[in-house]
LUMVEX-570926 format. One record per residue (C-alpha): x, y, z; residue number from 1. Coordinates in Angstrom, 3 decimals, padded with zeros to 6 digits. Last residue first. Layout:
residues N
X,Y,Z,NUM;
...
END
This chain:
residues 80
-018.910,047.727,049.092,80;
-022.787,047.508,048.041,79;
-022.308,045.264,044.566,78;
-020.430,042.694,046.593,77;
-022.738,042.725,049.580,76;
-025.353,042.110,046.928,75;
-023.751,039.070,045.090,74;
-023.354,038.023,049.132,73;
-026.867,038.005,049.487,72;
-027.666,035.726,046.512,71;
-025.315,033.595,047.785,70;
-027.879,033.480,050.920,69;
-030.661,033.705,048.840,68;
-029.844,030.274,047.294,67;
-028.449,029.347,051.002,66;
-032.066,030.223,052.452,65;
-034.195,028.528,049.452,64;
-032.109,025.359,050.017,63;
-032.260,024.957,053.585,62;
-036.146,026.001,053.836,61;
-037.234,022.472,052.296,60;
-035.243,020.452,054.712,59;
-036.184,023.141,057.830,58;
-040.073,021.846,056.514,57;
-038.862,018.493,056.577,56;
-037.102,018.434,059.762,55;
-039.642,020.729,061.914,54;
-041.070,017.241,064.064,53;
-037.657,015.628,064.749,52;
-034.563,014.786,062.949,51;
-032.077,017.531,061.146,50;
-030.155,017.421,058.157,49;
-026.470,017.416,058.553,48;
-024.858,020.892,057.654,47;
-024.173,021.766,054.968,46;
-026.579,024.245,054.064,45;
-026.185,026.215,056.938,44;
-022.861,027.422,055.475,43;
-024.584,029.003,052.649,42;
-026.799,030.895,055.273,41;
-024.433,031.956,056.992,40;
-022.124,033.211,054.229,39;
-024.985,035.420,053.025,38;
-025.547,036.565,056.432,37;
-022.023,037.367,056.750,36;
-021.966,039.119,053.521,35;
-025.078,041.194,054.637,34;
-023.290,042.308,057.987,33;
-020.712,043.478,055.756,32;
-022.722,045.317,053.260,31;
-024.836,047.563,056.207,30;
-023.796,050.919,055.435,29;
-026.800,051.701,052.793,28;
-027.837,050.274,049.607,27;
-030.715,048.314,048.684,26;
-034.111,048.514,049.315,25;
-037.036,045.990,048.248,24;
-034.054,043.798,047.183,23;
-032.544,044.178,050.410,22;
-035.558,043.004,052.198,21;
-036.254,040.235,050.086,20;
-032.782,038.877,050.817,19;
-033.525,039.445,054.564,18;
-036.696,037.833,054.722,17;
-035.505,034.810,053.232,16;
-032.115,034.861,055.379,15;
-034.665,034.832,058.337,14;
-036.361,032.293,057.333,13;
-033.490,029.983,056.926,12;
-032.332,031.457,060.770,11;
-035.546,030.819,062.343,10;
-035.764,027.164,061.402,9;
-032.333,026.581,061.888,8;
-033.074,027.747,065.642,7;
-035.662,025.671,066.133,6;
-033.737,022.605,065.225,5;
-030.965,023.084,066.679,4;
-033.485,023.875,070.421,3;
-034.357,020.157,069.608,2;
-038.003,019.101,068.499,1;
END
């Protein structure tokens, strides 16, 4: 398990968490920092997929993380 690995882990969950977090409560100063996580998280879905003991469950959480990742960015949108 490489330190990539763990740390693409982390981030696709954290993109989860963050789009249900700003459905539960949207609004507020913090657009921009959602856009980039949006834009994160879509960019994390190209990159190559990873080898080792997390790679199919960071394979599964790609997807999810860029689809709230654009989803993300719809909300930055609707914030500015």
């Amino acid at each position: 398990m490489s330190k990539l690995d763990v740390l693409t882990l982390i981030c696709s969950l954290l993109q989860i968490l963050g789009f249900i977090l700003i459905i539960a409560q949207p609004g507020g100063p913090t657009a921009v920092l959602v856009g980039i996580a949006g834009f994160a998280a879509v960019v994390m879905y190209f990159m190559p997929n990873p080898e080792g003991t997390l790679a199919p469950t960071i394979r599964f959480l790609r997807p999810l993380a860029a689809l709230c990742g654009v989803g993300l960015i719809l909300f930055a949108f609707s914030m500015a």
